[in-house]
Backbone as a chain_set.jsonl record, in Angstrom:
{"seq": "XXXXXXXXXXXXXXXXXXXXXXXXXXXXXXXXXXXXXXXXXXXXXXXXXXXXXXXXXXXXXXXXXXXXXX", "coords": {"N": [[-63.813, 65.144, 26.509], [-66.531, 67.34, 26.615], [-69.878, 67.107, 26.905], [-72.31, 68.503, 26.113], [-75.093, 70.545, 28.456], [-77.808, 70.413, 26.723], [-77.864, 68.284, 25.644], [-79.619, 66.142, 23.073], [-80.903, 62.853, 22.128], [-79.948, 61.474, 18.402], [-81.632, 60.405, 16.986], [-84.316, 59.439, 18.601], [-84.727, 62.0, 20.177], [-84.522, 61.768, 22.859], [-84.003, 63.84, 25.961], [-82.078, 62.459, 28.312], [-79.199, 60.804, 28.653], [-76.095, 58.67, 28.345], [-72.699, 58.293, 29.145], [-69.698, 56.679, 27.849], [-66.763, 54.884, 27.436], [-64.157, 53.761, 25.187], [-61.688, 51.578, 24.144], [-59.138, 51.116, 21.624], [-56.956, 49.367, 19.388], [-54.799, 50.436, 17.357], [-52.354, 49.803, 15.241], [-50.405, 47.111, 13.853], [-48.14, 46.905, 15.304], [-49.255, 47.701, 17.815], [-51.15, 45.575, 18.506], [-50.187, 43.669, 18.654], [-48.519, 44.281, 21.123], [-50.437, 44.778, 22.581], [-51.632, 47.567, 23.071], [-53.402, 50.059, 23.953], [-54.386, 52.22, 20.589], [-56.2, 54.142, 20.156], [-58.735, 56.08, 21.007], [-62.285, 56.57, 21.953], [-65.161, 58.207, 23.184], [-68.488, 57.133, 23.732], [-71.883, 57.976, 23.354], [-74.803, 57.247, 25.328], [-78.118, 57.223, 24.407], [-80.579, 56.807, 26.486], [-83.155, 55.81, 26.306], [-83.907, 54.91, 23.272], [-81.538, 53.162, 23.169], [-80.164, 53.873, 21.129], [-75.995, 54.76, 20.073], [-73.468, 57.434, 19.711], [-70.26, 57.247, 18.945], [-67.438, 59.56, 19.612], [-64.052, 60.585, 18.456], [-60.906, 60.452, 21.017], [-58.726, 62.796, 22.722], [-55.71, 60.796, 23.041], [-53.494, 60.13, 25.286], [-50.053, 59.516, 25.319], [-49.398, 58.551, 28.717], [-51.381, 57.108, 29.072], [-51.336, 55.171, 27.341], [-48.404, 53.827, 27.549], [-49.104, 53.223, 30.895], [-50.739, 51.447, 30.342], [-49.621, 49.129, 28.723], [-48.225, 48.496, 30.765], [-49.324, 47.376, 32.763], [-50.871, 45.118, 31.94]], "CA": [[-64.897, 65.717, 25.733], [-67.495, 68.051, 27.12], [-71.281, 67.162, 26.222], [-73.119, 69.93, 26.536], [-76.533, 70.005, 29.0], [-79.041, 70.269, 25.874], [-77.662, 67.354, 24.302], [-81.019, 65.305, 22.558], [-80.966, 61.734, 21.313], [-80.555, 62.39, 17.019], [-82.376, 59.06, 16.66], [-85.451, 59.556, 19.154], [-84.879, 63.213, 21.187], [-84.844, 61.772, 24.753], [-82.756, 64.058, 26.591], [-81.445, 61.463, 28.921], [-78.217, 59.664, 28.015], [-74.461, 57.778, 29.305], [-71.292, 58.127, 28.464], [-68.488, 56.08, 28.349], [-65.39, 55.026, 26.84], [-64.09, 52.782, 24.402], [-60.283, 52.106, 23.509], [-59.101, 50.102, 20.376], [-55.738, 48.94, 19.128], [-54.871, 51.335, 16.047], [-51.839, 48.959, 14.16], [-49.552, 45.82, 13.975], [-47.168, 46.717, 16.834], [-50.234, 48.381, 19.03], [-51.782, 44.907, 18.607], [-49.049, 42.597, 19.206], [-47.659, 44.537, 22.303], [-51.71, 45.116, 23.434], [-51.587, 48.684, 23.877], [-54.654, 50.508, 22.931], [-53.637, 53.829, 20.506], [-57.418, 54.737, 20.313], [-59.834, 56.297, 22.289], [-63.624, 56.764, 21.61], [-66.043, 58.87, 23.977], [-69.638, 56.721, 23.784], [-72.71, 58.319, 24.17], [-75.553, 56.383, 24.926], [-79.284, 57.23, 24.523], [-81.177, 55.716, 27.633], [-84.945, 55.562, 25.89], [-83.592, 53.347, 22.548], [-80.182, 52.734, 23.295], [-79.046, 54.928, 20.333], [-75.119, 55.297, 20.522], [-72.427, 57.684, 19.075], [-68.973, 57.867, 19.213], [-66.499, 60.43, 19.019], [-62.948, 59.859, 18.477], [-60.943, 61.413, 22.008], [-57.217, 62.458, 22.483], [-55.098, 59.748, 23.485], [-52.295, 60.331, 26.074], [-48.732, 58.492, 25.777], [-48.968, 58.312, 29.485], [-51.79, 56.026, 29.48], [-50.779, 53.949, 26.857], [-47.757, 53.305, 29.123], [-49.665, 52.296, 31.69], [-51.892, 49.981, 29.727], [-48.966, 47.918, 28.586], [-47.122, 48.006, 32.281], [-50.427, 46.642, 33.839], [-51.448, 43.935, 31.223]], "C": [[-66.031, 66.106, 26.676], [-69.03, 67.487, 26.311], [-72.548, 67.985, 26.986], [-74.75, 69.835, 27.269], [-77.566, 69.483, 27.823], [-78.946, 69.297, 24.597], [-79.201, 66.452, 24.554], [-80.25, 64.395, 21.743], [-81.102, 62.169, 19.491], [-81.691, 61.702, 16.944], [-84.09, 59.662, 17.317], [-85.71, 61.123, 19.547], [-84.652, 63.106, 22.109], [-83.071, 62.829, 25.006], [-81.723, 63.617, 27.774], [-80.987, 60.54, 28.491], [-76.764, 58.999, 29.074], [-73.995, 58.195, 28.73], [-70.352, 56.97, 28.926], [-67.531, 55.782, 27.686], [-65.19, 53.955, 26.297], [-62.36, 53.21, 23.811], [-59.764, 50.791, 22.979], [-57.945, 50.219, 19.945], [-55.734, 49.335, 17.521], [-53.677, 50.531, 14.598], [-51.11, 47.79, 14.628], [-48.688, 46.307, 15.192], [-48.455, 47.127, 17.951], [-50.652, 46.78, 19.253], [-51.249, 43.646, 19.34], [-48.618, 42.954, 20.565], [-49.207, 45.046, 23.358], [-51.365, 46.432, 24.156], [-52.989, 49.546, 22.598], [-54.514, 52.263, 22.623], [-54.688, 54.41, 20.312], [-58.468, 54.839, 20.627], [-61.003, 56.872, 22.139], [-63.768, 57.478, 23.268], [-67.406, 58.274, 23.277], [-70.62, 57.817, 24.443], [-73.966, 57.398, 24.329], [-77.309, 56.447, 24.939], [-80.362, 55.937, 25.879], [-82.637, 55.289, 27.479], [-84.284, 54.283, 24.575], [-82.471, 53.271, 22.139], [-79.259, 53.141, 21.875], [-77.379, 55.277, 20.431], [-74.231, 56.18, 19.666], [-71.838, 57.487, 19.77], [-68.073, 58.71, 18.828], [-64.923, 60.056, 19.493], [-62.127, 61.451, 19.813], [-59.382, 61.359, 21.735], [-57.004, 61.067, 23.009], [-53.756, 60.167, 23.867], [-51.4, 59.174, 25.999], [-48.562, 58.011, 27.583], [-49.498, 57.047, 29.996], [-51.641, 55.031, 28.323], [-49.518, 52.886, 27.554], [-48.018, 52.944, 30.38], [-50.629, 50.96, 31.553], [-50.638, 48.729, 29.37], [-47.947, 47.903, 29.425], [-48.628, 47.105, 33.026], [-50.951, 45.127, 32.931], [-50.538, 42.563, 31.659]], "O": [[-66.461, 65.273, 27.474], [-69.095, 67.54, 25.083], [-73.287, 67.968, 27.97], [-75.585, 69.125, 26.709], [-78.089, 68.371, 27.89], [-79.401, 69.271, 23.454], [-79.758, 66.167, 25.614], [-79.343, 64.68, 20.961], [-81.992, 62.928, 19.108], [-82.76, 62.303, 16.838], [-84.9, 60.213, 16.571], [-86.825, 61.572, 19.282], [-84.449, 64.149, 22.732], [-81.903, 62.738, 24.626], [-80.747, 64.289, 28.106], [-81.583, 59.572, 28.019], [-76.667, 58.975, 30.301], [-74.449, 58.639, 27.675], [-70.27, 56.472, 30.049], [-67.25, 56.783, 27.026], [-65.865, 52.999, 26.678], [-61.878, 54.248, 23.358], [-59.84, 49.698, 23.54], [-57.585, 51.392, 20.034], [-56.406, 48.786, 16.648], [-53.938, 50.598, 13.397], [-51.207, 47.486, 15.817], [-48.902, 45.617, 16.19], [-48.325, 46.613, 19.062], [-50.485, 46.527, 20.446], [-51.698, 42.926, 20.232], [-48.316, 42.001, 21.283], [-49.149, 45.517, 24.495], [-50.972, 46.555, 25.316], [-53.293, 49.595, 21.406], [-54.502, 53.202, 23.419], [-54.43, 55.609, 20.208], [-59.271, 53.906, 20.617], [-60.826, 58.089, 22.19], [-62.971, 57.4, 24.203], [-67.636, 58.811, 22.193], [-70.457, 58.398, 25.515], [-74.183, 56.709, 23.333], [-77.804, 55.539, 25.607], [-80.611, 54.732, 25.924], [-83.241, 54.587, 28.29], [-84.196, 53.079, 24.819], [-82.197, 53.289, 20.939], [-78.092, 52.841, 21.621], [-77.294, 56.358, 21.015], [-74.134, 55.637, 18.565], [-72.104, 57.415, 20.97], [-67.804, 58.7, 17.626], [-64.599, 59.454, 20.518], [-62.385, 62.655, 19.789], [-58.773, 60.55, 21.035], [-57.913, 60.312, 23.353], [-52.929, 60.52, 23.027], [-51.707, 58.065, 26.436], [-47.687, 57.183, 27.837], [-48.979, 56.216, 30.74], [-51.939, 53.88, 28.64], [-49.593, 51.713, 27.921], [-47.155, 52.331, 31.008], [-51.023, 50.017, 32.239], [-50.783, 47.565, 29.744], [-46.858, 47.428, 29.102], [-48.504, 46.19, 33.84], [-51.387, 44.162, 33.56], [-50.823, 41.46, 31.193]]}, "num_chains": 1, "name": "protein.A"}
């Protein structure tokens, strides 16, 4: 996910923010075999810690690597 230069806080305005990532175990076998089938994009407001998330693809390749490395 692209976030575009003139992104503004909705909450406050500040136009200085983070990103980062967030990935969450979507059903009963994902959970049991700890493989995570979904993948957030965080943004994070850096004046009052405001965050969205948007939901990101999710590649089979790194799910396969998440449950070869665990």
């Amino acid at each position: 996910m692209t976030i575009p230069q003139s992104y503004r806080c909705p909450k406050c305005g500040h136009p200085e923010h983070e990103t980062g990532e967030i990935r969450a175990a979507g059903g009963f076998w994902s959970k049991i075999f700890d493989v995570q089938g979904r993948r957030f994009t965080t943004i994070i407001c850096r004046r009052c810690r405001y965050t969205e998330m948007f939901q990101a693809d999710t590649k089979m390749l790194g799910n396969i690597f998440d449950f070869l490395t665990q």
